[in-house]
TIRO-2110 file (N, C-alpha, C; in Angstrom, 1 decimal):
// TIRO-2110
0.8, -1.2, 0.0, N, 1, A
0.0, 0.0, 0.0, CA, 1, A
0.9, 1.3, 0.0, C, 1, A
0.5, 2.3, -0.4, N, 2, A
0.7, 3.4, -0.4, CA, 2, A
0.5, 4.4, 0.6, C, 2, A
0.9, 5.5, 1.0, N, 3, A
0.7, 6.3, 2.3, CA, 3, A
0.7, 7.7, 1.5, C, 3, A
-0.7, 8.1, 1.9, N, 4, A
-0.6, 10.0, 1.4, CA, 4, A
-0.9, 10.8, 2.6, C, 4, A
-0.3, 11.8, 2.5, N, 5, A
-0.4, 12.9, 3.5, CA, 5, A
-1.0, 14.1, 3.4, C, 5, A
-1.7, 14.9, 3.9, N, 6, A
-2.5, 16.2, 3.6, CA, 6, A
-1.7, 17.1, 4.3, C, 6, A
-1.7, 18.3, 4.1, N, 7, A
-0.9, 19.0, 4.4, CA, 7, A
-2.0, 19.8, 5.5, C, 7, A
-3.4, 19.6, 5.5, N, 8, A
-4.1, 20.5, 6.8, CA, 8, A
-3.7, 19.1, 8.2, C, 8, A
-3.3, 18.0, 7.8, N, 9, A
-3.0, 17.0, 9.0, CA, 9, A
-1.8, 15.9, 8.5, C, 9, A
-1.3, 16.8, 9.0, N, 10, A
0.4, 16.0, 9.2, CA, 10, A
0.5, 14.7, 9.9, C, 10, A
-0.4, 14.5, 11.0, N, 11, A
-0.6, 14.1, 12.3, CA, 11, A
-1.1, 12.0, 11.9, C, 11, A
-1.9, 12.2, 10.6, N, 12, A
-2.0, 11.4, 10.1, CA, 12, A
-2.0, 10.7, 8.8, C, 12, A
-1.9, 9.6, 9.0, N, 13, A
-1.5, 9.5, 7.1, CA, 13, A
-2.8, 8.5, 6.4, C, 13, A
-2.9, 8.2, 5.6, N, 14, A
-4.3, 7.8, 4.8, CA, 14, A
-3.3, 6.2, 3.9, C, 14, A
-3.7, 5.3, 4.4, N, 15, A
-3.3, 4.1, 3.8, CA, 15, A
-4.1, 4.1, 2.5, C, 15, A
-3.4, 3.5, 1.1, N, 16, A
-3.9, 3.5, -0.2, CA, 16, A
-3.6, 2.9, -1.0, C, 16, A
-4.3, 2.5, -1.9, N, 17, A
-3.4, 1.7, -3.0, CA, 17, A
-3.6, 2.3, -4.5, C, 17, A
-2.4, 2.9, -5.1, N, 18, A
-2.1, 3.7, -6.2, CA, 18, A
-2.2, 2.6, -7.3, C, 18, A
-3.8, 3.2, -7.9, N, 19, A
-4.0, 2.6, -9.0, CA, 19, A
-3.5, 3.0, -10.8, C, 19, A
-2.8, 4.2, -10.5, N, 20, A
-2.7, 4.6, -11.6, CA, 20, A
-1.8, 6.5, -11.9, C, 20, A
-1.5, 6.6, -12.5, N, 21, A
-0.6, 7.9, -12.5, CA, 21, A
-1.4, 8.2, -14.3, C, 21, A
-1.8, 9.1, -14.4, N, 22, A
-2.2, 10.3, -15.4, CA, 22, A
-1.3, 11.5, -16.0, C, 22, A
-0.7, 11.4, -16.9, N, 23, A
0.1, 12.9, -17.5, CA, 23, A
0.0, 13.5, -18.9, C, 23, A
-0.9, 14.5, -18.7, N, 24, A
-0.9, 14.9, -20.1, CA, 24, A
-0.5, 16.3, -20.3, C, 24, A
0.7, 16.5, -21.2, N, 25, A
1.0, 17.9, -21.6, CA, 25, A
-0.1, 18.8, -21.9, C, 25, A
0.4, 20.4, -21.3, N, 26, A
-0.5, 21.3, -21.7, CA, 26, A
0.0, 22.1, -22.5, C, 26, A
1.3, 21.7, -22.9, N, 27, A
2.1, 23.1, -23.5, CA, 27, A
2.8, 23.8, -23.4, C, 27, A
3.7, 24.8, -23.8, N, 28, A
4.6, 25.5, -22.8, CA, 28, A
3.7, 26.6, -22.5, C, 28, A
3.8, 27.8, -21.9, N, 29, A
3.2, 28.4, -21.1, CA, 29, A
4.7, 28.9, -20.7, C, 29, A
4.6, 30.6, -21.3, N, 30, A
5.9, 31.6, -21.1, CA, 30, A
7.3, 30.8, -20.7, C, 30, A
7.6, 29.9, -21.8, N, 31, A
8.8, 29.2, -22.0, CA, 31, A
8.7, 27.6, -21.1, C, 31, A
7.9, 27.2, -20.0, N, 32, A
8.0, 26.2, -19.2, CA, 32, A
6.6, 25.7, -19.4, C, 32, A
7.0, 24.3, -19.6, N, 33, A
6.4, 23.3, -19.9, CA, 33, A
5.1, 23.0, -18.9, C, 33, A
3.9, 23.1, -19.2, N, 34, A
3.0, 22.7, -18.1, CA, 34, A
2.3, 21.2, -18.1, C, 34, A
2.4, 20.5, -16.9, N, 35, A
1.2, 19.2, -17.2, CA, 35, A
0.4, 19.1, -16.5, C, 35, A
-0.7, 18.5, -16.5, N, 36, A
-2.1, 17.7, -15.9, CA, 36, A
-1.6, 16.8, -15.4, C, 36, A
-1.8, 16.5, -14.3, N, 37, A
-1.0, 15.3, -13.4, CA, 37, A
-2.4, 14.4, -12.7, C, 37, A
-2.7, 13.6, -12.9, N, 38, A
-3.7, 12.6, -12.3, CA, 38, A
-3.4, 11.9, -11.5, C, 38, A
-3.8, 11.3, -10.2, N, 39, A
-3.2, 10.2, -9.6, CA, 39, A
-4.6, 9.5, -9.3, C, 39, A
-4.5, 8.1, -9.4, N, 40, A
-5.9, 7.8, -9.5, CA, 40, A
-5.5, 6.4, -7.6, C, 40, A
-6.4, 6.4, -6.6, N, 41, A
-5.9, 5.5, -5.5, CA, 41, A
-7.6, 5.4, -4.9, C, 41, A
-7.3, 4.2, -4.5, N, 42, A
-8.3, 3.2, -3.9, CA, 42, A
-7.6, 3.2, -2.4, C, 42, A
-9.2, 4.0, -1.2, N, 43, A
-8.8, 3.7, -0.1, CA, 43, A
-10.1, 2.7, 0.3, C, 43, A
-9.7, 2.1, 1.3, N, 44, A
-10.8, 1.8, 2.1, CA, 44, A
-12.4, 2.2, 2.5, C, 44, A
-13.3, 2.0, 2.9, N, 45, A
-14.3, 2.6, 3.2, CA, 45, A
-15.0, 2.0, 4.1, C, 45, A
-14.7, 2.4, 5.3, N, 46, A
-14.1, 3.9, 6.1, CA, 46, A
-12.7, 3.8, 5.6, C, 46, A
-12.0, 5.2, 5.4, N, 47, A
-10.8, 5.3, 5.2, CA, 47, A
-9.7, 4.8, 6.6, C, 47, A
-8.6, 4.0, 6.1, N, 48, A
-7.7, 3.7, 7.0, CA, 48, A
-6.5, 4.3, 7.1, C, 48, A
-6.7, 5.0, 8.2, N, 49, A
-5.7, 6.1, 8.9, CA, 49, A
-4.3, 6.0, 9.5, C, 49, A
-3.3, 5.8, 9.1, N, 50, A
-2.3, 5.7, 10.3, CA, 50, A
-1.5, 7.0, 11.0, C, 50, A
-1.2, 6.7, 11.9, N, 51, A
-0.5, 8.2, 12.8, CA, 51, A
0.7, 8.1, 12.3, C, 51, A
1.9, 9.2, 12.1, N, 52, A
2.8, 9.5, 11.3, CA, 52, A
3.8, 9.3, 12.5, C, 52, A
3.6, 8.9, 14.0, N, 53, A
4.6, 8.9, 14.7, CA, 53, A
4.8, 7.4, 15.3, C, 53, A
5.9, 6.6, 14.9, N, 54, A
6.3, 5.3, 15.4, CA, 54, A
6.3, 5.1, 17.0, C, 54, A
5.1, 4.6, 17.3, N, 55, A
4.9, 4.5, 18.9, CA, 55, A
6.2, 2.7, 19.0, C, 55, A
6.5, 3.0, 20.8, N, 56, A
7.3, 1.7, 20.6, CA, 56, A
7.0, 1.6, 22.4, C, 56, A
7.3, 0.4, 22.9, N, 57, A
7.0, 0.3, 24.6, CA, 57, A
7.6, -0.8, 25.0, C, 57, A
8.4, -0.6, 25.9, N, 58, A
9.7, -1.1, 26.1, CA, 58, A
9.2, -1.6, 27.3, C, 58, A
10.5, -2.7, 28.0, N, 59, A
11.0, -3.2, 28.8, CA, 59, A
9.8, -4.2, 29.3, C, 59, A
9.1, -5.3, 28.2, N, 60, A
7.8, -6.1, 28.3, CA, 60, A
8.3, -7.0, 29.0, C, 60, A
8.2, -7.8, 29.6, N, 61, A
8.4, -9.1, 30.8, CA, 61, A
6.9, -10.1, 30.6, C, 61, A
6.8, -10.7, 31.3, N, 62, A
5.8, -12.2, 31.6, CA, 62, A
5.5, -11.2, 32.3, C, 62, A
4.9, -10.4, 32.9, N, 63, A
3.9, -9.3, 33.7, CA, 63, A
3.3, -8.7, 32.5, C, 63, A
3.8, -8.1, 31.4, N, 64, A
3.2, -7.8, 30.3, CA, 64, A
3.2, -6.3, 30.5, C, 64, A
2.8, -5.5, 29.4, N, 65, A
2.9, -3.8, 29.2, CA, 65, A
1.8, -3.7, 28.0, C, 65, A
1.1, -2.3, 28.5, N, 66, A
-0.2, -2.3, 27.5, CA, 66, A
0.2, -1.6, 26.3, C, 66, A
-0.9, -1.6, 25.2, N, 67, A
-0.4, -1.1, 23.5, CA, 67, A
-1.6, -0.1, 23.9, C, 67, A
-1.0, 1.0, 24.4, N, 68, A
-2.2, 2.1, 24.0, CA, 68, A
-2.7, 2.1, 22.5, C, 68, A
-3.7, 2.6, 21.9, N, 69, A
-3.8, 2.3, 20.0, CA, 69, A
-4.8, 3.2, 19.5, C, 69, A
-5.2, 2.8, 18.5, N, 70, A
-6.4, 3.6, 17.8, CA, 70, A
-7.6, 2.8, 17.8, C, 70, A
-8.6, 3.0, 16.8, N, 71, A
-9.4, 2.0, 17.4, CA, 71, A
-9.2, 1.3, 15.3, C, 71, A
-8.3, 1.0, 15.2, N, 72, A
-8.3, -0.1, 13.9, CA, 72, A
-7.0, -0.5, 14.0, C, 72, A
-7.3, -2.0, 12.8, N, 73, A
-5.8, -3.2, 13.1, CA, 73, A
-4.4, -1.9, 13.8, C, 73, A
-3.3, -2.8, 14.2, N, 74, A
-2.0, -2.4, 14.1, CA, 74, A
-1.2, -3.6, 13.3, C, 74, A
-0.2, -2.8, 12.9, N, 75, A
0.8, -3.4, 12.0, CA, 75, A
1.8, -3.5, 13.3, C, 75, A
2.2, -4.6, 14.0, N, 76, A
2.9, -5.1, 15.4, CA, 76, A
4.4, -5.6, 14.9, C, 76, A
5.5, -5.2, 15.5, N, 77, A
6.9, -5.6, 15.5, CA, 77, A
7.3, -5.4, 16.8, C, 77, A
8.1, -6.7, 17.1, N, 78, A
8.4, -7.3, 18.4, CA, 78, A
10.2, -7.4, 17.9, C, 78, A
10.6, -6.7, 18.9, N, 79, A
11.8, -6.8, 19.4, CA, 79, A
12.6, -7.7, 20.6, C, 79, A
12.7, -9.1, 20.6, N, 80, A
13.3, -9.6, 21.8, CA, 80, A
14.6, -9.3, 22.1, C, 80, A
15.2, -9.2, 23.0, N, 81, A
16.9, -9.1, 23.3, CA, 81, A
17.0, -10.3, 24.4, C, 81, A
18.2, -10.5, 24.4, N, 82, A
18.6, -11.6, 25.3, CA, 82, A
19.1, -11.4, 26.6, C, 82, A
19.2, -12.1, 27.4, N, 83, A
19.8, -13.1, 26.8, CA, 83, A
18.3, -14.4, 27.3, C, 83, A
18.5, -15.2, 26.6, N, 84, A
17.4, -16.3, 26.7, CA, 84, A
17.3, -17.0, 25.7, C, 84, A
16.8, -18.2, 26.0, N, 85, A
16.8, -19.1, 25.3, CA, 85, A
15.4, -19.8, 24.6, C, 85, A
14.6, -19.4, 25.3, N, 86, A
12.9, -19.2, 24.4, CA, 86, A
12.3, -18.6, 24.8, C, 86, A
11.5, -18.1, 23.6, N, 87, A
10.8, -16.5, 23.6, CA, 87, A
9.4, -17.6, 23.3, C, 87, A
8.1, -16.7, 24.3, N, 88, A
7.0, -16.9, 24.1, CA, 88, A
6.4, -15.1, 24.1, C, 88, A
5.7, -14.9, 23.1, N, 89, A
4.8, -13.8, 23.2, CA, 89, A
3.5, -13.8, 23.2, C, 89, A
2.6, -13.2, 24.0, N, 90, A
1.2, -13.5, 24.2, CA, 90, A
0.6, -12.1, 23.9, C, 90, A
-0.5, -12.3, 23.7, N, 91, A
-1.6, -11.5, 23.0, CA, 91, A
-2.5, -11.4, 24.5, C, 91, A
-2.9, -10.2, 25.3, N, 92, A
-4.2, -10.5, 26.7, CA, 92, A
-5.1, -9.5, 25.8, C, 92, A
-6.9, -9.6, 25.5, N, 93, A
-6.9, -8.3, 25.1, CA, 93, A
-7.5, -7.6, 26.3, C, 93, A
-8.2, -6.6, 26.5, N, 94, A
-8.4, -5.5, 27.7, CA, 94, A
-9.2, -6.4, 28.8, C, 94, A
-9.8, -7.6, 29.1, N, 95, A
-10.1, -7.9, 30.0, CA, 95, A
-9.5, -9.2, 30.2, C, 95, A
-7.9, -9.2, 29.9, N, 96, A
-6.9, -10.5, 30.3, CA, 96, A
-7.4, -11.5, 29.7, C, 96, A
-7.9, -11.9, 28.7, N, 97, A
-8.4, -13.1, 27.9, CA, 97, A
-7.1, -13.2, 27.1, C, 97, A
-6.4, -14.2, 27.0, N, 98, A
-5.4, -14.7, 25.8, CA, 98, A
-5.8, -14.5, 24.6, C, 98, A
-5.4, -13.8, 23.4, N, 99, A
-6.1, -14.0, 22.3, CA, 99, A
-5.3, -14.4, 20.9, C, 99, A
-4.2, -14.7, 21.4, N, 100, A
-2.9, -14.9, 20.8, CA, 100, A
-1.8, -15.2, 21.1, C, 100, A
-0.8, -16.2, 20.8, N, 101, A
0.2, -16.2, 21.5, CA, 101, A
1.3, -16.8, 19.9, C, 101, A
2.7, -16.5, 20.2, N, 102, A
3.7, -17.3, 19.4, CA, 102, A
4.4, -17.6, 20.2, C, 102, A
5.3, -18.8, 20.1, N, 103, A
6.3, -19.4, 21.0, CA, 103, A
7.6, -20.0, 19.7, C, 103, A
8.9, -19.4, 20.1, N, 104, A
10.1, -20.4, 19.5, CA, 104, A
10.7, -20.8, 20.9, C, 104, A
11.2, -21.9, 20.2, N, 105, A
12.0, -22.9, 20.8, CA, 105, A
13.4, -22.8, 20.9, C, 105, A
14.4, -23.1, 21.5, N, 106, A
16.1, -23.3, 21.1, CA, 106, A
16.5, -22.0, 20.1, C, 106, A
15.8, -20.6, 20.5, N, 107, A
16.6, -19.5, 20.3, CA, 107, A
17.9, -19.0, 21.1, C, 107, A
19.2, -19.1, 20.5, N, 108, A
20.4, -18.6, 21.0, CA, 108, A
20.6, -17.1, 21.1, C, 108, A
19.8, -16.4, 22.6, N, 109, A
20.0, -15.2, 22.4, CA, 109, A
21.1, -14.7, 23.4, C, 109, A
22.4, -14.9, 23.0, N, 110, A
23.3, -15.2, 24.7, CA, 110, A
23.6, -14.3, 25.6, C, 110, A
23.4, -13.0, 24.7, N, 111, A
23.6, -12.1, 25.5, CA, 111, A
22.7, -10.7, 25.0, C, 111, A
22.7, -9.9, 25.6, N, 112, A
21.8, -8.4, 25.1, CA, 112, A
21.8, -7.9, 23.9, C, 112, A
22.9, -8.1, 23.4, N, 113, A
22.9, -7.5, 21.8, CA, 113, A
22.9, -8.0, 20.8, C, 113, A
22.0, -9.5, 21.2, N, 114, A
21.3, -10.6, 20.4, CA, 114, A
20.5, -10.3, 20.5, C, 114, A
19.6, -10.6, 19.2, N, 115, A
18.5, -10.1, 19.1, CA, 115, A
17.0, -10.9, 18.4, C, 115, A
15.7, -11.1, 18.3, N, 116, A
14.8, -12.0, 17.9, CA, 116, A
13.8, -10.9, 17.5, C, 116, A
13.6, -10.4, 15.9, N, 117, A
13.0, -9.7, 15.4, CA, 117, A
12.2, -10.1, 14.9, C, 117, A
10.4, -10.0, 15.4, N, 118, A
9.4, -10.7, 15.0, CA, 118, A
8.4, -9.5, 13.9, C, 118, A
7.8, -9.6, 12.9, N, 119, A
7.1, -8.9, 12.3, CA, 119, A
5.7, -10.0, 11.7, C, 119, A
4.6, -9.2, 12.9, N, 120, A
3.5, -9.9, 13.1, CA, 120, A
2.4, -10.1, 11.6, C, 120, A
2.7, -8.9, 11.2, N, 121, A
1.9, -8.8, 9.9, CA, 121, A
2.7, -9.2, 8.7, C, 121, A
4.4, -9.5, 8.6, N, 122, A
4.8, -9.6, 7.3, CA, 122, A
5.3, -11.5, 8.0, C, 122, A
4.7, -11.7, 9.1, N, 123, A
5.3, -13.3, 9.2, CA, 123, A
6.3, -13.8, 8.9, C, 123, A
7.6, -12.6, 9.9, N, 124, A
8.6, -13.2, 9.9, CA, 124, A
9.4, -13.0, 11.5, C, 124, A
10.6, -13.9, 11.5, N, 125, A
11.3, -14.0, 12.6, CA, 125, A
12.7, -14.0, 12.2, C, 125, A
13.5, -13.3, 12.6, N, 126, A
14.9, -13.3, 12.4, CA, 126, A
15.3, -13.0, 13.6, C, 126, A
16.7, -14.0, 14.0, N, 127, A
17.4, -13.6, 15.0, CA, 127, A
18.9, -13.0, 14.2, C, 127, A
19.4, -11.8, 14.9, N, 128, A
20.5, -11.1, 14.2, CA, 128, A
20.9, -10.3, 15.0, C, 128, A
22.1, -9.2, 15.2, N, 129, A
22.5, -8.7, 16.4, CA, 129, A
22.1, -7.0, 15.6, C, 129, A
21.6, -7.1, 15.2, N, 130, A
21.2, -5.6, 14.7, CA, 130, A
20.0, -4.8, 15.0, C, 130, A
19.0, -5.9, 15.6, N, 131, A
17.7, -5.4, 15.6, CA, 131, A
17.0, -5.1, 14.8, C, 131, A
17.2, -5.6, 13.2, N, 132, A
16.2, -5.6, 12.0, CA, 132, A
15.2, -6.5, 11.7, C, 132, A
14.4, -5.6, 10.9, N, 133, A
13.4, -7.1, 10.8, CA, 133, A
13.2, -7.5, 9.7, C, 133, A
13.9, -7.2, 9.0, N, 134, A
14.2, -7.6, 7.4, CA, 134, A
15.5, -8.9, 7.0, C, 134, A
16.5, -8.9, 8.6, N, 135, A
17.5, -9.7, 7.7, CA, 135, A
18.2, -10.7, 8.8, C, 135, A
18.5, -11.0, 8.3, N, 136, A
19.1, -12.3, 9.7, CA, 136, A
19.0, -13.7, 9.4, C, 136, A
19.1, -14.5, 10.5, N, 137, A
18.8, -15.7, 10.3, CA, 137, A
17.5, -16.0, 10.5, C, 137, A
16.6, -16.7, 9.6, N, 138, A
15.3, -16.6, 9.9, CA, 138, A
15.2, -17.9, 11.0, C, 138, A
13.8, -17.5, 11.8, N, 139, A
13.9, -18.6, 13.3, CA, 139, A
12.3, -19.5, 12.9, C, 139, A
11.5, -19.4, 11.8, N, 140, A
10.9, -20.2, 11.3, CA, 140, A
10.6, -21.4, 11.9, C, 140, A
12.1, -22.0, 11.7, N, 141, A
12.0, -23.3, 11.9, CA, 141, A
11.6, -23.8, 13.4, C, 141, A
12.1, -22.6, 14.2, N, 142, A
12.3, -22.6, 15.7, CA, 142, A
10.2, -22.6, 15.8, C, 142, A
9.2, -22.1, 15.4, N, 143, A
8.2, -22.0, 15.8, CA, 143, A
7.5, -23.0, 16.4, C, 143, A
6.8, -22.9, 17.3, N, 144, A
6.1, -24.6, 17.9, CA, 144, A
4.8, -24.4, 17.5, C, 144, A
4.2, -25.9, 17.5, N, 145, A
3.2, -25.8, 17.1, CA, 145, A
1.5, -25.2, 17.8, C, 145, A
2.0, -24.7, 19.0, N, 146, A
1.1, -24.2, 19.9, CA, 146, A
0.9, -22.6, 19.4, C, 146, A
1.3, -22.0, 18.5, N, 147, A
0.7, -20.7, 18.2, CA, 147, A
1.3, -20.1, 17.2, C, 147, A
0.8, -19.1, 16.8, N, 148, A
1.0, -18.4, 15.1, CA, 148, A
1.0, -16.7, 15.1, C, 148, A
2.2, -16.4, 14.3, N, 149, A
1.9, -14.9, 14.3, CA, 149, A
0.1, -14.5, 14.8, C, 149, A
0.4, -13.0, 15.2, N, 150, A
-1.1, -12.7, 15.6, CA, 150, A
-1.4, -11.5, 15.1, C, 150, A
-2.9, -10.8, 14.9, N, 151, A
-3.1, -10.0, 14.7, CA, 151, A
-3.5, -9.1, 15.6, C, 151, A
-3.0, -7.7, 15.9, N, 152, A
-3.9, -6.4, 16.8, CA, 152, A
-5.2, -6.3, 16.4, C, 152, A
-5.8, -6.6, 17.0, N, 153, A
-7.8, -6.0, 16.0, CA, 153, A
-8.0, -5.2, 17.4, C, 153, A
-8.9, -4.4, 16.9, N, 154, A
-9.3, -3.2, 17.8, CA, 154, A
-10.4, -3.8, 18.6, C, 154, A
-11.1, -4.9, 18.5, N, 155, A
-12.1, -5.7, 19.2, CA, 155, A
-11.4, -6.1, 20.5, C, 155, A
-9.8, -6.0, 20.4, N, 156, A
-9.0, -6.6, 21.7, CA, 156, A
-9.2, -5.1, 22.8, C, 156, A
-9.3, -4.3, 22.5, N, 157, A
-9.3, -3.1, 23.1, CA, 157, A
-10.7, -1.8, 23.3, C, 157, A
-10.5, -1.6, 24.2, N, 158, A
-11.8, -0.5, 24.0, CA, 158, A
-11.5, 1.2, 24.3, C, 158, A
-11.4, 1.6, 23.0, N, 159, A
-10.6, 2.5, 22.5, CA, 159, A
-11.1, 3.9, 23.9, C, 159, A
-12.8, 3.7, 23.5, N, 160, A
-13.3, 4.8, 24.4, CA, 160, A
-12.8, 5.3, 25.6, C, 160, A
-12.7, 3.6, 26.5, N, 161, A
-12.7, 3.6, 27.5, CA, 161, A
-11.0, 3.7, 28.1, C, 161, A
-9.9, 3.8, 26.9, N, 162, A
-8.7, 3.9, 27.0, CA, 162, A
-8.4, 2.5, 28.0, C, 162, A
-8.6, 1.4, 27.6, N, 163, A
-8.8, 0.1, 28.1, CA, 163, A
-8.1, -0.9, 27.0, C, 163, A
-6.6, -0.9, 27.4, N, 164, A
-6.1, -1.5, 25.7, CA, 164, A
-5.8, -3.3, 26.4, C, 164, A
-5.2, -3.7, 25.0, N, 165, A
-4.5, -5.3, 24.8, CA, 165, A
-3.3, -5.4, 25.9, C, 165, A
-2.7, -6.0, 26.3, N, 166, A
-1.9, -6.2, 26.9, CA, 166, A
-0.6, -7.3, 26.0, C, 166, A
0.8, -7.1, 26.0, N, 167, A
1.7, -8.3, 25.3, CA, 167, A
2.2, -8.2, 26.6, C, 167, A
3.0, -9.7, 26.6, N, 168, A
3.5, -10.0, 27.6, CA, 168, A
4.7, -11.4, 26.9, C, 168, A
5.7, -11.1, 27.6, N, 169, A
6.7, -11.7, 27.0, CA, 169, A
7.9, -12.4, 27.6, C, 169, A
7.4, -14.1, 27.5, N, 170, A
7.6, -15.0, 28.6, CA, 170, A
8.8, -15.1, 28.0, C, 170, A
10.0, -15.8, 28.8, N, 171, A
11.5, -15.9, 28.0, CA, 171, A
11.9, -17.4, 29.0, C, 171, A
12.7, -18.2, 28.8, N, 172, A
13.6, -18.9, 29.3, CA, 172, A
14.9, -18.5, 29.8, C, 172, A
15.8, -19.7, 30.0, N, 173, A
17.1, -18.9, 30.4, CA, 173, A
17.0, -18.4, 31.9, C, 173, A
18.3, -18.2, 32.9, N, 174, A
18.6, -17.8, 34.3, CA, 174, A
18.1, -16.1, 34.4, C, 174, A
18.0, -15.3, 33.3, N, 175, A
17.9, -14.4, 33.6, CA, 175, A
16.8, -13.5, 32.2, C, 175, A
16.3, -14.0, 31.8, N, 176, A
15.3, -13.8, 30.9, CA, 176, A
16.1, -12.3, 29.7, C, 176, A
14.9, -12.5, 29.0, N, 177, A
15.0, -11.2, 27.8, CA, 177, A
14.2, -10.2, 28.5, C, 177, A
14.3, -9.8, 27.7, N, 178, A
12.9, -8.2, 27.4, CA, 178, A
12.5, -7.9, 26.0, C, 178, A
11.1, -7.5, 25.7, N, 179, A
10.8, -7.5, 24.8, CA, 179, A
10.6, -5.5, 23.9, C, 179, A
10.5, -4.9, 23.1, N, 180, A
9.6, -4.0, 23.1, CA, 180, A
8.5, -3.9, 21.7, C, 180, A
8.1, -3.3, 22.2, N, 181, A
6.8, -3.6, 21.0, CA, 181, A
6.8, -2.0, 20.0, C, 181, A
6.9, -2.3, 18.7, N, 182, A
6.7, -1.0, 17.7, CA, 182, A
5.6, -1.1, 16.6, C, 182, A
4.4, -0.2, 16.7, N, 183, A
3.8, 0.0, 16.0, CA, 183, A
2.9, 1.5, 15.9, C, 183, A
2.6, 1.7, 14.7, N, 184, A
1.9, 3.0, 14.5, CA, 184, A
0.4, 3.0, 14.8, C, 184, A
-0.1, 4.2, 15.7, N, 185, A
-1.6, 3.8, 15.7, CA, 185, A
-2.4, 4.2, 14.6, C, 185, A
-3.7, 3.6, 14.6, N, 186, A
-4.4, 3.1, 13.2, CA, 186, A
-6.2, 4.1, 13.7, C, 186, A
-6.6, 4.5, 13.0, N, 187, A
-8.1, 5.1, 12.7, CA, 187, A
-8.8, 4.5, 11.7, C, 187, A
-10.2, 4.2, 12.0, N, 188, A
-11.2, 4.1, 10.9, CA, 188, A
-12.4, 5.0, 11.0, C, 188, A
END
């Protein structure tokens, strides 16, 4: 998808899909060339909104830390650090109900600047000492069969009531990880 921005609200951006670009010469006009510029994009209906500022919430434990949000999906990226040796992440939504959970197995995270980069929506896992979530060694294989990437839906949360989801993020190992969670909040 594509992201446009309006210039009366900076604050948020309008998710889209760019169906098409339009250009037709008008001619020169006092030596400089003028064109008709068309952009043709398919949004949602209701339009889907994202906030232009990357929210992130740190230092998540097996006690768990809330995702304040908007009230539509989130696009969720999980950051583990080590040191630990299995990472479980759990989904509570606002009245502690489990609604999701993933678990690997025999991750080597030995020390802090190892790292377990989960990206909920593009279903991937890489462990790598950089903290990206594009490259590494992917941990795929590590997944058990007790749970699956998850999604944010705003049904886990009650936006009005400022009553959000809860992650929580169980680890192995003598002295556990920490997790933080990055995502943009979403409007419909």
């Amino acid at each position: 998808p594509s992201t446009v921005v309006f210039a009366w609200s900076t604050s948020r951006r309008l998710s889209v899909e760019c169906l098409g670009v339009q250009v037709t010469p008008l001619g020169p006009a006092f030596g400089v060339f003028k064109y008709d510029v068309r952009l043709l994009f398919d949004a949602a209906d209701p339009p889907f909104w994202l906030g232009s500022t990357e929210h992130s919430v740190g230092s998540i434990k097996s006690t768990g830390v809330v995702l304040p949000a908007g009230n539509a999906p989130l696009r969720l990226q999980v950051l583990v650090a080590g040191p630990t040796s299995d990472v479980e992440l759990k989904l509570l939504n606002s009245t502690s109900v489990q609604v999701g959970s993933i678990k690997f197995t025999d991750i080597d995270l030995a020390t802090s600047t190892n790292y377990l980069a989960v990206d909920m929506d593009a279903r991937t896992a890489y462990q790598n000492v950089t903290g990206t979530f594009s490259s590494g060694t992917s941990k795929l294989d590590e997944m058990t069969s007790s749970g699956d990437f998850f999604q944010m839906l705003p049904e886990y949360w009650d936006y009005n009531a400022s009553s959000w989801a809860t992650l929580q993020c169980v680890t192995g190992g003598t002295s556990g990880g920490t997790a933080t969670a990055y995502y943009y909040k979403a409007w419909q």
